[in-house]
C-alpha positions as CSV (number, residue, x, y, z in Angstrom):
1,X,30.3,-78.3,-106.8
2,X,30.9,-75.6,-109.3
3,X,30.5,-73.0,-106.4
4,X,32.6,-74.3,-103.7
5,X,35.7,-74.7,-106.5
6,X,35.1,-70.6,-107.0
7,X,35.0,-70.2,-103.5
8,X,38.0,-72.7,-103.3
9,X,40.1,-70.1,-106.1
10,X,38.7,-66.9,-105.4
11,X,39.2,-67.2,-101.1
12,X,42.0,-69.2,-101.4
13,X,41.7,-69.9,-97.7
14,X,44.0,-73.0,-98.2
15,X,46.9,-70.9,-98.6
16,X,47.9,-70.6,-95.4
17,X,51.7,-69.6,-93.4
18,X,52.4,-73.3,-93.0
19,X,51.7,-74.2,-96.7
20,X,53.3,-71.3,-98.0
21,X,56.6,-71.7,-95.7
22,X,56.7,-76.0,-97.4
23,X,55.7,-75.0,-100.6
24,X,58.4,-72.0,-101.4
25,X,61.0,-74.4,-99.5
26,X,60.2,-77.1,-101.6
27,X,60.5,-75.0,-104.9
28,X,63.3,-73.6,-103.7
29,X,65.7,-76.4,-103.3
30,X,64.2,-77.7,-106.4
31,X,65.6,-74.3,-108.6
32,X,68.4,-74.9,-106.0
33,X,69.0,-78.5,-107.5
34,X,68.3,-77.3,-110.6
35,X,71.1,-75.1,-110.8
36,X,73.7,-77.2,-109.4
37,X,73.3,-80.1,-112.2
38,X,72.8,-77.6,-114.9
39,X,76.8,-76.0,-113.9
40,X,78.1,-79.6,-113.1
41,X,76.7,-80.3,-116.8
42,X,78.8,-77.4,-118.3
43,X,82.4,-77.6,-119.6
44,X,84.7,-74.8,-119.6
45,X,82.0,-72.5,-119.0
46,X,79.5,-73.4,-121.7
47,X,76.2,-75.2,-120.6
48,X,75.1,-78.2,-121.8
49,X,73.3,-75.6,-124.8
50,X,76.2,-74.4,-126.0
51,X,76.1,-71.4,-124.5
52,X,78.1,-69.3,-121.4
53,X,76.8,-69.6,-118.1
54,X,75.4,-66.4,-117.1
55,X,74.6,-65.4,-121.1
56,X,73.8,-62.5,-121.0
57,X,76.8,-61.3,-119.1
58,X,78.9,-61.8,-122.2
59,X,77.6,-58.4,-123.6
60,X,78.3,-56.7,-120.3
61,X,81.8,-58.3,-119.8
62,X,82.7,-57.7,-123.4
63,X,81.7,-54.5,-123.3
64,X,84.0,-54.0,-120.1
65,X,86.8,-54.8,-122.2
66,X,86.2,-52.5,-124.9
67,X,86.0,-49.6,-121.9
68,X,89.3,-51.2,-120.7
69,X,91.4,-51.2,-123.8
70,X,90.5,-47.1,-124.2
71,X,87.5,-48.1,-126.9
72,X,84.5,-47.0,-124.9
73,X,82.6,-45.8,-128.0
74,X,83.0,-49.0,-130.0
75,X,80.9,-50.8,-127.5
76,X,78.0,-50.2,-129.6
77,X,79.5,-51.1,-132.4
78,X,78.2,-54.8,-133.0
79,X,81.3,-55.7,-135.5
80,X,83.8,-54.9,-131.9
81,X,81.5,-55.6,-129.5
82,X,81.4,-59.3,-131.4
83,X,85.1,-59.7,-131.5
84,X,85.3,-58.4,-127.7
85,X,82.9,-61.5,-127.5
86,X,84.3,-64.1,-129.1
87,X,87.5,-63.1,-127.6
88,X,86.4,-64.5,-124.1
89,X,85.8,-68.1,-125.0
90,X,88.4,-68.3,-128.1
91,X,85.4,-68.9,-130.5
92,X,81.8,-67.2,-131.4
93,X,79.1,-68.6,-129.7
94,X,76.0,-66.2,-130.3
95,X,76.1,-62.8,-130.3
96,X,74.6,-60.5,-127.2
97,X,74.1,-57.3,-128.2
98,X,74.3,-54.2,-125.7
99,X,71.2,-51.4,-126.2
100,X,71.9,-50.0,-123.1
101,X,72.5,-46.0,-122.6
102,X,76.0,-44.8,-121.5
103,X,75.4,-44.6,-118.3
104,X,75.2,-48.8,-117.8
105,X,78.4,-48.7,-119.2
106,X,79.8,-47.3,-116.2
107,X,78.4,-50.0,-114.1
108,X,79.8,-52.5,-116.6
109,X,82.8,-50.9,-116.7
110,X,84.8,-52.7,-113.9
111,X,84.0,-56.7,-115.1
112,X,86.7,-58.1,-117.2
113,X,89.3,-56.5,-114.5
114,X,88.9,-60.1,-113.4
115,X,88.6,-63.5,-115.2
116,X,85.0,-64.1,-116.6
117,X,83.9,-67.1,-114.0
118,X,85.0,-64.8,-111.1
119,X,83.0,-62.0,-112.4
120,X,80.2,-63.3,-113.4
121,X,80.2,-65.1,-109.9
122,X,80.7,-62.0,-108.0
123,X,78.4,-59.8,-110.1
124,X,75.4,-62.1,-109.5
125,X,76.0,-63.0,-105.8
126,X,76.4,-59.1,-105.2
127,X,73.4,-57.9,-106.7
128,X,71.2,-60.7,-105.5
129,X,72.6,-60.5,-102.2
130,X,72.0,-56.9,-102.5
131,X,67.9,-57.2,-103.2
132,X,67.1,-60.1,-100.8
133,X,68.7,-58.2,-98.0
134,X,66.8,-54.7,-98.9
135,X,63.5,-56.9,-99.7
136,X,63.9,-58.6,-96.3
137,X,64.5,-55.2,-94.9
138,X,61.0,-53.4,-97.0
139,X,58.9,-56.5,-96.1
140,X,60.4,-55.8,-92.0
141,X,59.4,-52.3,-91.9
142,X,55.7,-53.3,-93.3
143,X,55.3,-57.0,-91.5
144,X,52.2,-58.0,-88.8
145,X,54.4,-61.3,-89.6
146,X,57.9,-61.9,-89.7
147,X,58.8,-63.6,-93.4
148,X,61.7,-65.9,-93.8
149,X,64.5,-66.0,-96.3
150,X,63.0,-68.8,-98.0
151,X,59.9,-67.3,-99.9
152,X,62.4,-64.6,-100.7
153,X,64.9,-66.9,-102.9
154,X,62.1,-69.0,-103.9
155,X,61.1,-66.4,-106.1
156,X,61.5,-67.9,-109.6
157,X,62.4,-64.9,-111.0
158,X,65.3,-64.2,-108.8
159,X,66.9,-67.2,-111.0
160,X,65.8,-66.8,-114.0
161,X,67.7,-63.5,-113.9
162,X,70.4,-65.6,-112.1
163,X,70.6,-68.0,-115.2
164,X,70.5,-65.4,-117.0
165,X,73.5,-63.1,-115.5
166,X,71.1,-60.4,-116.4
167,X,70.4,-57.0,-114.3
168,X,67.5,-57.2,-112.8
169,X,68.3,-57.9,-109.3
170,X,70.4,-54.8,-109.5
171,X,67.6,-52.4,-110.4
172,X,65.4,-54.2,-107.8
173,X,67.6,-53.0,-105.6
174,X,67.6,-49.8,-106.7
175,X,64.0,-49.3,-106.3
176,X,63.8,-50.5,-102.9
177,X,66.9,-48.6,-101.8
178,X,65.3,-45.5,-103.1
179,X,61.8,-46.3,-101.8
180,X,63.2,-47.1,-98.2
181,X,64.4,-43.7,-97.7
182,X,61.7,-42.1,-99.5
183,X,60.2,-39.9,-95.9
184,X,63.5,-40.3,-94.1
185,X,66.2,-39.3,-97.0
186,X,63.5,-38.2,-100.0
187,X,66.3,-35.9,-102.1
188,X,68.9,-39.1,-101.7
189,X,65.8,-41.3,-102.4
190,X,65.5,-39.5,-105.4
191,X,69.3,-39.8,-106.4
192,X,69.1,-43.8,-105.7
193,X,66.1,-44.1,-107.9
194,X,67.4,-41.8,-110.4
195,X,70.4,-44.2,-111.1
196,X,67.6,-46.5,-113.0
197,X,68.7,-44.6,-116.2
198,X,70.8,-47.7,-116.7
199,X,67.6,-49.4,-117.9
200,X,65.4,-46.0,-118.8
201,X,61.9,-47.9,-119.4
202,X,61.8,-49.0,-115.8
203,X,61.5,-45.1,-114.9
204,X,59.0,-44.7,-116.9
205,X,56.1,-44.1,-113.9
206,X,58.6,-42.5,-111.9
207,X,58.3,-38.5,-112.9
208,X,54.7,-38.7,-113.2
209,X,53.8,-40.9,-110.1
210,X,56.5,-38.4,-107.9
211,X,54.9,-35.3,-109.0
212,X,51.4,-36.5,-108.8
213,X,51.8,-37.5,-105.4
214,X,53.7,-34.2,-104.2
215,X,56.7,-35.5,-103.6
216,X,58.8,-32.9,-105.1
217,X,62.3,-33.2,-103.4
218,X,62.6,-37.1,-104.3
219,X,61.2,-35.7,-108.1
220,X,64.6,-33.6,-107.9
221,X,66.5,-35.9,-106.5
222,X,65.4,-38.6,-109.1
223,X,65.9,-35.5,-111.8
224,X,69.6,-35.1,-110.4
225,X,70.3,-38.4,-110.1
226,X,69.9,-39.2,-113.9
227,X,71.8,-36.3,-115.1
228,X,74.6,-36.8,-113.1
229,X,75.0,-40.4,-114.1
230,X,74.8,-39.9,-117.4
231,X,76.7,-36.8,-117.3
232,X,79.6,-38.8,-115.8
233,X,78.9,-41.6,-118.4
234,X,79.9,-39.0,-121.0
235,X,83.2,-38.2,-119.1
236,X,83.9,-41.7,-120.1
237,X,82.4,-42.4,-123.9
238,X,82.5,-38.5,-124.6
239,X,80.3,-37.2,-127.5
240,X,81.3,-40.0,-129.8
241,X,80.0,-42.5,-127.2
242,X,76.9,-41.3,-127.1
243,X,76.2,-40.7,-131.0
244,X,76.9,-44.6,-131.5
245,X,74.3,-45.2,-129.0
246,X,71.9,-43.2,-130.2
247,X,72.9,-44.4,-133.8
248,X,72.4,-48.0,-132.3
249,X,68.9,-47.6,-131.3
250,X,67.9,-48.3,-134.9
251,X,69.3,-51.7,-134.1
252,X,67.3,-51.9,-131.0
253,X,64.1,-50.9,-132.6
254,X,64.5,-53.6,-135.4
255,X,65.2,-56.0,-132.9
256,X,61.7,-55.2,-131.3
257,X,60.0,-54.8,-134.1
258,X,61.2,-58.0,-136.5
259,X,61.7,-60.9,-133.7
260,X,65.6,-60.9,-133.0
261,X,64.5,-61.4,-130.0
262,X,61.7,-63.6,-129.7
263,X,58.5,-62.0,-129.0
264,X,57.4,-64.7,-126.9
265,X,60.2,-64.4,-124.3
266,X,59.2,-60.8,-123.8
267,X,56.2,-60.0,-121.1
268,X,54.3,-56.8,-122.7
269,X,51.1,-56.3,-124.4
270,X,52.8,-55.5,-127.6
271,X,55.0,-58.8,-127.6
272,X,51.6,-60.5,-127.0
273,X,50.3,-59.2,-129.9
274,X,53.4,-60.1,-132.2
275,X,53.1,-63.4,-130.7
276,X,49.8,-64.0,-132.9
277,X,51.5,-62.2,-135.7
278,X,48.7,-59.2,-135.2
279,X,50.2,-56.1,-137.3
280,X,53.2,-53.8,-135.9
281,X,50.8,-50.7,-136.1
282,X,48.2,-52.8,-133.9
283,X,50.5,-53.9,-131.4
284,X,52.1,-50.5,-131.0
285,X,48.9,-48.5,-130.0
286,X,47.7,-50.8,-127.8
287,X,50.4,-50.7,-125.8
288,X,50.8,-47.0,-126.1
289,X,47.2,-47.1,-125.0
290,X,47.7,-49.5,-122.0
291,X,51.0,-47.0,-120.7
292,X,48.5,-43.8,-121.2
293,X,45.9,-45.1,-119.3
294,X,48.2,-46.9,-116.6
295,X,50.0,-43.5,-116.1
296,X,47.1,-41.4,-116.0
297,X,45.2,-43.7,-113.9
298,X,49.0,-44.1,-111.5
299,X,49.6,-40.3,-111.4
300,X,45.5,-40.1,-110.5
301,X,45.6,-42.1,-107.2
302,X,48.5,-40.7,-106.0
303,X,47.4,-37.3,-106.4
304,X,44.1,-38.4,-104.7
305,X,44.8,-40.7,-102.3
306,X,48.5,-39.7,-101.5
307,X,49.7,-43.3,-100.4
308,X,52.6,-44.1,-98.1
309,X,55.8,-45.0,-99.1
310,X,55.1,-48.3,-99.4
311,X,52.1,-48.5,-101.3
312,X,53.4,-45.8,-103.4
313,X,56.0,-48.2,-104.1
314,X,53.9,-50.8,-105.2
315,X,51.4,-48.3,-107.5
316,X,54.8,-47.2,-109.4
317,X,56.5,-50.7,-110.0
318,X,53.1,-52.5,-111.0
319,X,52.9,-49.6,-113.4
320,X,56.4,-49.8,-114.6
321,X,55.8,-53.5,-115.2
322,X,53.0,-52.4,-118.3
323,X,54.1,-49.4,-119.6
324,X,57.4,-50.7,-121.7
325,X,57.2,-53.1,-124.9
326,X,60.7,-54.5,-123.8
327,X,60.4,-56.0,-120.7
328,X,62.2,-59.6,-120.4
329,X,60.9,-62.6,-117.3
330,X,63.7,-61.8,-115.2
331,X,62.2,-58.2,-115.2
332,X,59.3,-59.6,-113.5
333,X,62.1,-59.9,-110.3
334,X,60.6,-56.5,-109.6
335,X,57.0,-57.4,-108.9
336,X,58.4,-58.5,-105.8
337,X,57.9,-55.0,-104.3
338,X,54.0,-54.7,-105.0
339,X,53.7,-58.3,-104.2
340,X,55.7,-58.1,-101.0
341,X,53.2,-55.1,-100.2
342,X,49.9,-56.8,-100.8
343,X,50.9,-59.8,-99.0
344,X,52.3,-57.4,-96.0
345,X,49.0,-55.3,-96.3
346,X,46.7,-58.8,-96.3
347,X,47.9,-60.5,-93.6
348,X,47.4,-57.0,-91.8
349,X,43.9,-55.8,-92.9
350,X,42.7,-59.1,-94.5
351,X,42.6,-60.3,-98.2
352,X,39.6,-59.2,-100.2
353,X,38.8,-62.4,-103.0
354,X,41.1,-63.3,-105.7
355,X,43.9,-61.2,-104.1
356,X,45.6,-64.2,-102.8
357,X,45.4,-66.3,-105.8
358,X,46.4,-63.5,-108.2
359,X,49.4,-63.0,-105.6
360,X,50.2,-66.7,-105.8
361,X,50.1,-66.5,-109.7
362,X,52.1,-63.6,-110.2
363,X,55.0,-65.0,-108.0
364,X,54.8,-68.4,-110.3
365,X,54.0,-66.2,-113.2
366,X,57.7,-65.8,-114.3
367,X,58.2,-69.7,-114.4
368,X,55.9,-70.5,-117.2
369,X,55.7,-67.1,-118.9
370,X,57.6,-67.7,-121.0
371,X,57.4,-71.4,-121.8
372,X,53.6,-70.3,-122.4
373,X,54.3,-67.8,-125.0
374,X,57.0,-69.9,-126.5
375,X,55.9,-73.1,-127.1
376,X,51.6,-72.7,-126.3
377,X,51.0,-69.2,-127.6
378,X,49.9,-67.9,-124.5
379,X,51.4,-64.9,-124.1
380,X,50.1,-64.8,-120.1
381,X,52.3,-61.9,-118.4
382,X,50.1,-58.9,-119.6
383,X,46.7,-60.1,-118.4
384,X,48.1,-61.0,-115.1
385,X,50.5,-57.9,-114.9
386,X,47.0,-55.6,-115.4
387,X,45.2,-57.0,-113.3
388,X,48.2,-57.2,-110.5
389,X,48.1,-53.6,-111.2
390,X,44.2,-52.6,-111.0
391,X,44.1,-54.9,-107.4
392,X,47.0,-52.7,-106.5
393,X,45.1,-49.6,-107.2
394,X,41.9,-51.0,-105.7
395,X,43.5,-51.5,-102.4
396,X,44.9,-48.5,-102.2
397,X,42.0,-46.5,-103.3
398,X,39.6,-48.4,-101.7
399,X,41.8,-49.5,-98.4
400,X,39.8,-52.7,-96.6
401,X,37.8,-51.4,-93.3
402,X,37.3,-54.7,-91.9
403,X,40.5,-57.1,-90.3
404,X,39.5,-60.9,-91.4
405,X,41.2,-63.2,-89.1
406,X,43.8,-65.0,-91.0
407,X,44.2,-68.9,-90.6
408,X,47.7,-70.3,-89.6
């Protein structure tokens, strides 16, 4: 009994094309459905919580119209960048801060030029539009299989950044446009990619991962990229702008450091830790360990094994994913890549054991992540993000040499 339930989890042979096509269907119209009552529950733009639809937005449209009125620099102030806030609904409802570099402010920049519904509406359809058609696209130019748009915006975490009218389907987007053109176009592959200075931590692997695997003109391009965004950014907040950024990272570190944001609503190793109140000191070397050895062991393959674009794709994001203490659920959008690949590669060459059941866990992870760490104490995302990673690595530094016949 106890051996044909491992066999049942580890081969996962029941996870078949039909069951996956009715399952992500069903979970999507559920998140679907979900949605719908939860905006035909708000009034006036504040959900049934008391908060704005699309929350997070808030800091990004407030801080457009600090950039608007000619006060670029004060968006980092929190005292103006709360009264820009409060401002949009007439009354304070919570306050959203912005620790992002100068150069997301140029992205941001445009928003309050129309009412707040409008852009929030426009900024989410745009950007998710934007990733599903460039994951449909990635998965295309890998598939045995063709894949439907449902597992696509099935993905829970495509809503969760939805609900949240965060970013994270735009820097998706950014990593598969970059990745797509990395042997066509690798210079303007590097420019694409280099534009994730927006949100620096999700560059982290970048440089090293490029340059381990030889791929020096997307390095430069990534290189150029960055500079000349933020270089622009500073045409726009000048040198004031970016000392009350850098004077605002204090901020940003307490925030991390004493829970202003909750630790359980954050998926690293180091917000693990502070979930079970472990020390500060503690919490910070081990995740400085886990990004050392994830980038040493990243930069290793791809100097040894030199992987295409596609799995080199997959090694870097499931890297990213560990390295930074502040990464949010709707960050987890971006495991869609490696998953997308390992799905692509097993239906191709065959799954090895457990690789479809961690696959099927990672895409449900950003459901319950959170809920888990919240309410259970079960800070889940870092143990299933490392091992994501290591089957990632296995596969490409071990490739399979057998094709398993897959069941429909």
């Amino acid at each position: 009994m106890i051996s044909r339930f491992l066999a049942f989890v580890r081969d996962a042979d029941w996870l078949d094309r039909k069951r996956i096509r009715a399952y992500t269907l069903i979970l999507f119209a559920a998140q679907v459905i979900g949605f719908v009552v939860w905006i035909g529950l708000a009034r006036g733009g504040i959900d049934p919580g008391g908060k704005p639809l699309g929350t997070d937005f808030m800091s990004f449209y407030a801080a457009s119209k600090l950039v608007l009125a000619g006060h670029a620099a004060q968006v980092w102030d929190p005292y103006a960048h709360q009264a820009a806030q409060d401002a949009i609904f007439g009354r304070q409802l919570g306050y959203w801060a912005f620790f992002y570099p100068p150069a997301y402010l140029l992205v941001c920049a445009p928003l309050a030029l129309l009412p707040y519904g409008v852009s929030l509406c426009l900024w989410l359809a745009g950007t998710t539009a934007a990733t599903v058609a460039l994951a449909r696209k990635w998965l295309r130019q890998q598939a045995p299989v063709a894949i439907g748009l449902i597992p696509l915006l099935a993905f829970p975490a495509l809503w969760i950044n939805i609900g949240n009218g965060q970013n994270a389907a735009l820097t998706t987007a950014l990593f598969l446009g970059g990745c797509l053109l990395l042997d066509r176009r690798p210079f303007i592959a590097g420019l694409i990619l280099g534009l994730l200075v927006i949100k620096p931590q999700l560059g982290l692997a970048l440089p090293f991962v490029l340059a381990a695997s030889g791929r020096w003109k997307t390095f430069a391009g990534a290189a150029a990229g960055a500079a000349g965004l933020s270089l622009a950014a500073w045409g726009l907040v000048g040198t004031e702008g970016y000392l009350t950024f850098w004077h605002n990272s204090e901020l940003a570190r307490r925030t991390l450091e004493t829970g202003l944001v909750s630790p359980g609503r954050m998926q690293s190793l180091f917000a693990a830790l502070r979930v079970w109140n472990l020390p500060l000191g503690l919490a910070y070397g081990a995740q400085i360990g886990l990004a050392l050895g994830v980038i040493v062991s990243a930069g290793f393959i791809a100097w040894r094994f030199k992987p295409d674009r596609f799995a080199l794709a997959a090694l870097m994001v499931s890297a990213t994913l560990l390295m930074s203490p502040f990464m949010l659920d709707y960050d987890l959008l971006l495991s869609a890549i490696p998953l997308g690949w390992l799905v692509m590669s097993g239906l191709k060459d065959g799954f090895r054991p457990w690789e479809k059941t961690l696959a099927l866990t990672v895409f449900v992870l950003p459901l319950f992540a959170r809920s888990l760490a919240l309410n259970l104490h079960l800070p889940m995302a870092p143990l299933v993000l490392l091992l994501f990673y290591v089957m990632v690595a296995r596969r490409i530094s071990n490739p399979p040499q057998t094709y398993d016949a897959q069941s429909e």
